[in-house]
N, C-alpha and C positions, 0 to 999 in steps of 0.2 A: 504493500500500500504506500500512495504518495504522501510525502509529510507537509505540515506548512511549515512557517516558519518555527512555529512553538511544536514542529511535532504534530502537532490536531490537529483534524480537520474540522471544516463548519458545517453545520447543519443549516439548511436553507427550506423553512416550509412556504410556499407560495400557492395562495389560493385562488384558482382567477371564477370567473361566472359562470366555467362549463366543467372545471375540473380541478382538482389538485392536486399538488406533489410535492415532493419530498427531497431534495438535492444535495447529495455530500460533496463539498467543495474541500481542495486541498490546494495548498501552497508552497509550491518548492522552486526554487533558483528563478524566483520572479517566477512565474507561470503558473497560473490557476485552470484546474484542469476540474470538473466535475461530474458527478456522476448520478440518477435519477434512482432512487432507492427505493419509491413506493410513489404509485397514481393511482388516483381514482375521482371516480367522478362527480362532481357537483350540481344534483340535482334539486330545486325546490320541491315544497309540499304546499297540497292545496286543499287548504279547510278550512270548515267554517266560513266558505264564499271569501276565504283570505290567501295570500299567497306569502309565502315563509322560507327562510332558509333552513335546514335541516343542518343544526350544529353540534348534535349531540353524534349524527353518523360522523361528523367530520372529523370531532373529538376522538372516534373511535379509529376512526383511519392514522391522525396522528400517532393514537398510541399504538398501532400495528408499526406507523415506521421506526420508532422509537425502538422497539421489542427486535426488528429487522436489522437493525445494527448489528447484534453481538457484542460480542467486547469492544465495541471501539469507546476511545475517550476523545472528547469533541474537546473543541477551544469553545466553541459557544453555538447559542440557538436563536433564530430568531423566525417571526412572522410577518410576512405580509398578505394584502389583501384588497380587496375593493374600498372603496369610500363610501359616505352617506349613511348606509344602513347602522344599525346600535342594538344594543344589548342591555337589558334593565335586568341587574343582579336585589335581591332582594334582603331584608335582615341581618340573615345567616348565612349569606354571599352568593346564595341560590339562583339559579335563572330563574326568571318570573313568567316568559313566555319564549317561543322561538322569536327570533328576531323574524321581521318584516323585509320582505324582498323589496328592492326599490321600483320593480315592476306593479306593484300591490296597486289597486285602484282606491285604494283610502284616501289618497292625495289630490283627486281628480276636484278641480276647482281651490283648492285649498290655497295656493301660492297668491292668487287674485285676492281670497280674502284675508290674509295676512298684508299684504301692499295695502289694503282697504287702512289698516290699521296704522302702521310703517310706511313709510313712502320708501319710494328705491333707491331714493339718492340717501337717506340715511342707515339704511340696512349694507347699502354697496360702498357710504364711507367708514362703518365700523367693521366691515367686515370683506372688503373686498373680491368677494365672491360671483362668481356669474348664478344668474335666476333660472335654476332649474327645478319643475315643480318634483324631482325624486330627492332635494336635498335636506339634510336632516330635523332641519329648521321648519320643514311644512311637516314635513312627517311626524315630526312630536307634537307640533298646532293640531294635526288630526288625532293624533293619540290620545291631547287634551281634551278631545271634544268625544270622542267615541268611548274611550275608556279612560276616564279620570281617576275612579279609584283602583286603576294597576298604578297609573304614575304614581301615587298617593304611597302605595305598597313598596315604591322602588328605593333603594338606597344611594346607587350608583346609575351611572349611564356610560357604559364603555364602545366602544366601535367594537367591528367586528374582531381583526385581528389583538385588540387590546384584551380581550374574552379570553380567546385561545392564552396569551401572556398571563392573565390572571390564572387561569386553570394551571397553566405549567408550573406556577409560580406562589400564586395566592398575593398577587401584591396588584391592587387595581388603581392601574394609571390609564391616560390619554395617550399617546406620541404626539408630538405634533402638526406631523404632515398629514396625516389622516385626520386628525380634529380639524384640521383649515375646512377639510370636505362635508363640513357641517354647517357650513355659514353661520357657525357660531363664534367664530373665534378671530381675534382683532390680531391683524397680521404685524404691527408694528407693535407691539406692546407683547406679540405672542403668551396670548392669555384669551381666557373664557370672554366674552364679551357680554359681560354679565347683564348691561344697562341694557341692550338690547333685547335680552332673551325675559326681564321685566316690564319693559313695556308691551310686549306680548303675552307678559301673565304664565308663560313658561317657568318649569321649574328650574332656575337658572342653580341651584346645589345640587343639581344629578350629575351633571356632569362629572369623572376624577382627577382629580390635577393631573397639568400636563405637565410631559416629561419631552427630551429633545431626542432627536434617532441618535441611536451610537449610548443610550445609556443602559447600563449595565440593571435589570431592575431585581436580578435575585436570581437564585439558586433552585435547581429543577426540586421540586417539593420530596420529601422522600417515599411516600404513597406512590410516586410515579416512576422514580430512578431506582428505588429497592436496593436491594446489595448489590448492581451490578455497575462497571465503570461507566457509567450516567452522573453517578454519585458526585454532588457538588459541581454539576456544570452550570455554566453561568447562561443563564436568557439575557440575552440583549437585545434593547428596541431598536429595529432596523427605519428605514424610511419605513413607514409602516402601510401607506398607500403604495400599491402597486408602482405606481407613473414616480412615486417619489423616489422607489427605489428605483425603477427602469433607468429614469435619468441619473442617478448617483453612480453609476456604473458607468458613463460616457464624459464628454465634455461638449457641450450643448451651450454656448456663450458667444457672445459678441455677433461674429459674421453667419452661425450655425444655428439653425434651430432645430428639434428633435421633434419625432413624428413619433407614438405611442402608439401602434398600431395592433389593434384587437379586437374584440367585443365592442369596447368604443374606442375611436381615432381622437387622439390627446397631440395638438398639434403646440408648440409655444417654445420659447426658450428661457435661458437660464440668467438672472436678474440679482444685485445684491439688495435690491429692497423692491418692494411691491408699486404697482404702478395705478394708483387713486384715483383715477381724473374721470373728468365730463367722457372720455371720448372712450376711455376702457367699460363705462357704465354702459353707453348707448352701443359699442360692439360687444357687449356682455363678453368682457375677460373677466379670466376669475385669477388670484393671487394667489396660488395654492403654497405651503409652507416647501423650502427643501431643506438641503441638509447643510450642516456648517454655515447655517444663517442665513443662507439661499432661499430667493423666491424664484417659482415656477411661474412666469406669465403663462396663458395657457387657453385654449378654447375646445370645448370640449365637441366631438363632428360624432355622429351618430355611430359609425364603424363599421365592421364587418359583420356585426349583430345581422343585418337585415341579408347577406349572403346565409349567415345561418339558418336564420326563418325563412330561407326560400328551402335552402335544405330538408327540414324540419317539413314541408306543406309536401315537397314530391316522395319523401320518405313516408308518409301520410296516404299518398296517393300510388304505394307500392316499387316508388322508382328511388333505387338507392344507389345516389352518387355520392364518390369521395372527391373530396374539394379539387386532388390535381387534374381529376376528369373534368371539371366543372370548370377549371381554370382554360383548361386546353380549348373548349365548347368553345368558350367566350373570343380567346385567340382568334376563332377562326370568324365573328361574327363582322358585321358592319359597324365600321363607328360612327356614335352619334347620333346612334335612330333614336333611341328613348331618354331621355336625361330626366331625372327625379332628384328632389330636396333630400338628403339623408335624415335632414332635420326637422322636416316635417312633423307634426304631429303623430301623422298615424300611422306610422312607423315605429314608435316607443313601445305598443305591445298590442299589433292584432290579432286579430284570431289564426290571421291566416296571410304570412308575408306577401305572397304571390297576388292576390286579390287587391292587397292594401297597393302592392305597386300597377296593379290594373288599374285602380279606379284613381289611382293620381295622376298617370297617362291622360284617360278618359276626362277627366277635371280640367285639365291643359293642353284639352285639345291635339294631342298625340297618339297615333296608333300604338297598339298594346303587343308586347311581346310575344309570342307564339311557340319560340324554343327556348330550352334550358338555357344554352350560350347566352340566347338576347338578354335574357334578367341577368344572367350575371353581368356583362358586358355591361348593362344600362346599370345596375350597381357600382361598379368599381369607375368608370367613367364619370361616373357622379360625382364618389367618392373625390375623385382624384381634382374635379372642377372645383369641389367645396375647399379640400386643400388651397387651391392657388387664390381664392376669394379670403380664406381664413387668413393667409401667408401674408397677403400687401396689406390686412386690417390689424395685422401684428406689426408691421414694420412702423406702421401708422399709428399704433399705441407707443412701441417702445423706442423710437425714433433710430431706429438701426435698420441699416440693408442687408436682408440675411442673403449670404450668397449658396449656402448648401444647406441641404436637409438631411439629418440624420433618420433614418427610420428602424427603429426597435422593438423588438415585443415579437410573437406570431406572427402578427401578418407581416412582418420583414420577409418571411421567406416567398411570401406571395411573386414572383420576379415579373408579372402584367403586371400588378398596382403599382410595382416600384417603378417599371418604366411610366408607365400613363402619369405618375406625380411626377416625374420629372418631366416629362411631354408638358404637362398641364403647366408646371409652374414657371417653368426655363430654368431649375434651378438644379444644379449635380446634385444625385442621392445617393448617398454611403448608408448600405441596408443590413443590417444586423449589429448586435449579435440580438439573435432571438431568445434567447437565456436571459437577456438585460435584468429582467425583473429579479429574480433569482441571483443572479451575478452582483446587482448592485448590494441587494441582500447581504449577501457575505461580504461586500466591500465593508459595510459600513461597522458590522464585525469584526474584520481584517484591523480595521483602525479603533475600535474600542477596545480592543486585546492589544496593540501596540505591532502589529504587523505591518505596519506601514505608517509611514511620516505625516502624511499630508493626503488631503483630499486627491490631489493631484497623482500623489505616488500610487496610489491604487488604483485611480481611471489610467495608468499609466502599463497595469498589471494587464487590466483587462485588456486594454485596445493592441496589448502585445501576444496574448492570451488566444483572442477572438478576431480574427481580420474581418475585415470590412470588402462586399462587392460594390463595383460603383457603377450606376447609371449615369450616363448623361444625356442631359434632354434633344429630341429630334421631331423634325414637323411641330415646331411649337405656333406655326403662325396659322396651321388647320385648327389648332383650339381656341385661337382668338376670333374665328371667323364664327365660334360655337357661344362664345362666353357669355356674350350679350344674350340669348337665347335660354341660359341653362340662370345668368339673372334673374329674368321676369319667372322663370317657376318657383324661385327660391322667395319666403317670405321676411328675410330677414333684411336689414338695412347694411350697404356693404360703404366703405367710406372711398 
């Protein structure tokens, strides 16, 4: 086995929206090499006309990886995961329910009537967040209104991956990058934004104090580690949002911006203080927390999500394709027939992905796709138009000219989307590593254990570690003749 520098290797659990896994990272003569040690899958539950994440299976998955080990002895452990969603521990540190999927339809109207209350210009200056009705600030608005006395019953209020830390651990903290994902939290003061979650009448003491990625929060409980060398390994809070970590692993600054490509497309770059203004509020950026003090400017694009649910409707319909068949289809289609908003409304959770992109066609006056190829084609086309609209409304908040895009996550290995983003935007793409999320994970480990100097020295590991393929853009004056067009279906305002 490889050693790091301490000899141990890291443990890396990363949870995404469709699955999770388990990753053993080692570090020897500068080079991080890793290895997948337990997957499985993330599936919700739906009851009580509610829709939930199932954290007690996931709980149970971690402790199979754990158990999957053997004798090995870790340098440390840490979690990431999604944003938004929470978890209310109760008295005796209990869960009190499953947490809420941010797909859940509880939230439906709800963002409108909290604005009723809060205006956007003072929710988007305490908290710099963009207005999405899945973020945790509407969602507890609706939990205050549907079931007031669970909150009543609650002690804490942790995200998701801060849940899993408490359980390894028993020590209930926030992280900070993942609490930004609440629009609760005042990015300059990094703290609860307490004023705010009161004038909503929110229980602004659920929250757990926040803590920074890279902090050490305790030792695996001995219920979980037992006699075996587990015993006294250290949990450390990584970026604890997925995107937080993805980007902690790269160097995403100045001329570069990073593309988060997955379930959702997380398109922004890397800032040492958040950016407050009139023009970041009306292009709805959001300031998400990162690491070593760093902010994520950022805008969050619908993503591959709606490839999935087209998957998901012909798997439905008996026809079972794997996404590189799907990708080829599309290859071979025409460009430009169908163009669709990713960000559209009804796209967030329909019954039925394939219909919901019919009847957006249909709405805008567009013939309707007829082969598998065309929906994906007309997805990832999209995709890649919404990129270069997102791209010039980032240059235009943060007053930098990004000359290249970095793309990480899953869909890096997608190599259509990576060329069409660079088609789309004229801008060179450097596409992987697809482990980012995981990878940064153990970075920020690598440097809480003293494995590395500097923020730098360990993005320094990785981009030695993990090469990068590069795109560069061609025919990019065929998508200027599209852009005006793929505009007028988009409802959002582009600057």
């Amino acid at each position: 086995m490889l050693k790091s520098l301490h000899g141990k290797p890291y443990l890396a659990f990363d949870f995404g929206a469709e699955s999770g896994r388990a990753v053993l990272a080692h570090l020897q003569s500068g080079i991080l090499t890793t290895e997948e040690v337990h997957r499985f899958p993330n599936e919700p539950v739906e009851y009580g006309g509610a829709l939930h994440w199932d954290v007690a299976r996931l709980w149970v998955e971690v402790r199979k990886a754990l158990a999957r080990l053997g004798e090995v002895e870790l340098a440390g452990i840490g979690v990431d995961a999604w944003g938004v969603d929470y978890a209310l521990l109760g008295e005796r540190g209990e869960l009190i329910e499953n947490p809420y999927h941010y797909r859940d339809r509880r939230t439906e109207g709800i963002m409108e009537e909290v604005l009723k209350k809060v205006g956007k210009e003072e929710i988007y200056n305490a908290t710099g967040i963009q207005f999405m009705p899945i973020n945790t600030l509407y969602q507890l608005f609706a939990a205050q209104r549907h079931t007031p006395k669970l909150l009543e019953a609650a002690r804490h209020l942790l995200t998701i991956p801060d849940l899993f830390h408490y359980w390894l651990t028993g020590n209930a903290v926030c992280e900070f990058t993942n609490a930004t994902t609440t629009q609760m939290v005042d990015p300059v003061k990094r703290a609860w934004a307490v004023g705010l979650m009161q004038r909503l009448e929110l229980p602004a003491h659920l929250p757990a104090p926040i803590v920074e990625p890279g902090s050490i929060l305790g030792t695996l409980l001995p219920d979980i580690a037992g006699h075996s060398s587990l015993a006294g390994t250290s949990v450390i809070a990584p970026a604890c949002h997925d995107t937080g970590s993805a980007v902690a692993a790269i160097s995403a600054r100045d001329s570069t911006a990073f593309l988060c490509s997955g379930t959702w497309s997380l398109l922004g770059t890397e800032l040492d203080s958040p950016v407050i203004t009139p023009d970041a509020l009306r292009l709805n950026f959001t300031n998400e927390g990162g690491v070593n003090g760093t902010t994520r400017l950022l805008k969050n694009v619908m993503g591959l999500w709606m490839l999935q649910g087209c998957r998901q409707s012909w798997t439905a319909q008996g026809h079972s394709y794997d996404y590189r068949e799907l990708i080829e289809l599309a290859a071979g289609e025409t460009s430009f027939r169908h163009l669709i908003d990713p960000d559209d409304d009804s796209f967030l959770r329909p019954p039925d992905m394939l219909t919901a992109i019919d009847k957006f066609c249909t709405r805008t006056h567009q013939s309707v796709p007829q082969e598998p190829g065309a929906y994906v084609r007309a997805v990832l086309e999209s995709l890649a138009f919404k990129y270069r609209f997102v791209l010039r409304n980032l240059e235009h908040v943060c007053g930098k000219h990004i000359e290249q895009i970095r793309i990480i996550g899953g869909g890096s290995k997608n190599r259509l989307l990576n060329q069409l983003t660079a088609d789309a935007t004229g801008r060179r793409v450097l596409a992987g590593p697809a482990e980012a999320t995981a990878l940064g994970n153990v970075a920020i480990q690598i440097l809480a254990t003293g494995g590395a100097a500097s923020l730098q020295e360990v993005r320094a590991i990785v981009d030695r570690s993990f090469p990068t393929e590069v795109f560069e853009p061609l025919e990019t004056d065929k998508w200027d003749q599209h852009a005006e067009r793929f505009e007028q279906y988009c409802g959002s305002i582009y600057a």
